[in-house]
C-alpha positions as a Markdown table, in Angstrom:
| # | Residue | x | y | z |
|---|---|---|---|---|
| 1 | Unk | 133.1 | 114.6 | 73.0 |
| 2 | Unk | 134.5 | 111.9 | 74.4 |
| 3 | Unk | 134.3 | 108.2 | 72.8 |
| 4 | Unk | 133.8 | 107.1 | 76.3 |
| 5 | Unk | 131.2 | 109.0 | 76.5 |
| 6 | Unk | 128.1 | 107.0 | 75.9 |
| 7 | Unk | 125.3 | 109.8 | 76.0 |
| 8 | Unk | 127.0 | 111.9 | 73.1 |
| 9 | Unk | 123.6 | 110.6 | 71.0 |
| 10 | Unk | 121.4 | 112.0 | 73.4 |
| 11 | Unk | 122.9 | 115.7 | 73.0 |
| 12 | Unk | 122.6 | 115.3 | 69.0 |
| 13 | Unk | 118.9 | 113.9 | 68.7 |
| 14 | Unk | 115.3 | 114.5 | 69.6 |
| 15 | Unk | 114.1 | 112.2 | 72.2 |
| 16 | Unk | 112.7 | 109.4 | 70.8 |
| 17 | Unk | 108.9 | 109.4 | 70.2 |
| 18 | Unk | 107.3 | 106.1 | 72.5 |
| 19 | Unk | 104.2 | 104.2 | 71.2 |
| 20 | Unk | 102.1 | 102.3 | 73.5 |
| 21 | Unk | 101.6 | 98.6 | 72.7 |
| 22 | Unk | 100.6 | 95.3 | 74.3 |
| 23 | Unk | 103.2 | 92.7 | 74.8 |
| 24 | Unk | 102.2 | 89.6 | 72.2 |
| 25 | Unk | 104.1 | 87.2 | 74.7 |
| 26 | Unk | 102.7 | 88.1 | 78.6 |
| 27 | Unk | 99.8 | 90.8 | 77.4 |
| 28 | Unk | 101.1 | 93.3 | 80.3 |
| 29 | Unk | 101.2 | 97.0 | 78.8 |
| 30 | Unk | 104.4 | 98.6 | 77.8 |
| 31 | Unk | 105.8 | 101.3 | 75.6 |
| 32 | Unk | 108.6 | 101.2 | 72.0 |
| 33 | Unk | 110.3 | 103.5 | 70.6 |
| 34 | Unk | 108.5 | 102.3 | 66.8 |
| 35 | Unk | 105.2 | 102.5 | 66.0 |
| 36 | Unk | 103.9 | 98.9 | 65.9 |
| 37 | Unk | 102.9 | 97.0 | 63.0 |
| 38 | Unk | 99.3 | 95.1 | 63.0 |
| 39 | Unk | 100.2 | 91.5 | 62.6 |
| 40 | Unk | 104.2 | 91.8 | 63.9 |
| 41 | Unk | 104.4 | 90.7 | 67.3 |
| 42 | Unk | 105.6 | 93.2 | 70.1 |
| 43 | Unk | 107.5 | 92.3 | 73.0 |
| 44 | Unk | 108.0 | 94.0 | 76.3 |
| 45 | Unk | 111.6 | 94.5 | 77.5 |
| 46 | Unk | 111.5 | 91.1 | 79.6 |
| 47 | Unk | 109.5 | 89.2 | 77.2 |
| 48 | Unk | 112.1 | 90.8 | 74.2 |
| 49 | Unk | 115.3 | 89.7 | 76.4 |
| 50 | Unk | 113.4 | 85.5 | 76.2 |
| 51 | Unk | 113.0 | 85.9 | 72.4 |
| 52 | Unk | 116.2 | 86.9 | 71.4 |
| 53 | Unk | 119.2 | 85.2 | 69.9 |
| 54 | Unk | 122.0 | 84.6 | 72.8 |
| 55 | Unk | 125.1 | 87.1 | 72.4 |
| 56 | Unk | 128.2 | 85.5 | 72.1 |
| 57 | Unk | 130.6 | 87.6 | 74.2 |
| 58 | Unk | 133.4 | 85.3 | 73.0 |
| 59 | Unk | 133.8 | 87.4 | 69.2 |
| 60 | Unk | 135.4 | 90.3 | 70.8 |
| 61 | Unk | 138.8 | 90.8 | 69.5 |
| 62 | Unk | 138.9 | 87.5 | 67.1 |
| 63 | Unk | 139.4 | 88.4 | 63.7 |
């Protein structure tokens, strides 16, 4: 197994188990891999990449 290798997970566990949900942002359909919680809102993958927090590219290699 290679640490470049970035599917070395996918050999080791069960696929994951989808639930289908409604997005609590744009209402459109869409399945997660958790089975959602009445009262905790649910994002679709677009809707999800709006909500969160920017990544901040610059911490790599700072100590």
């Amino acid at each position: 197994m290679a640490y470049g290798d970035r599917n070395y997970r996918d050999r080791d566990q069960p696929p994951r188990e989808m639930h289908k949900a409604t997005c609590s942002d744009c209402g459109n359909e869409c399945e997660v891999p958790f089975k959602p919680t009445q009262g905790k809102p649910v994002y679709c993958r677009d809707c999800f990449r709006k909500h969160a927090p920017p990544r901040d590219n610059n911490r790599r290699g700072r100590y």
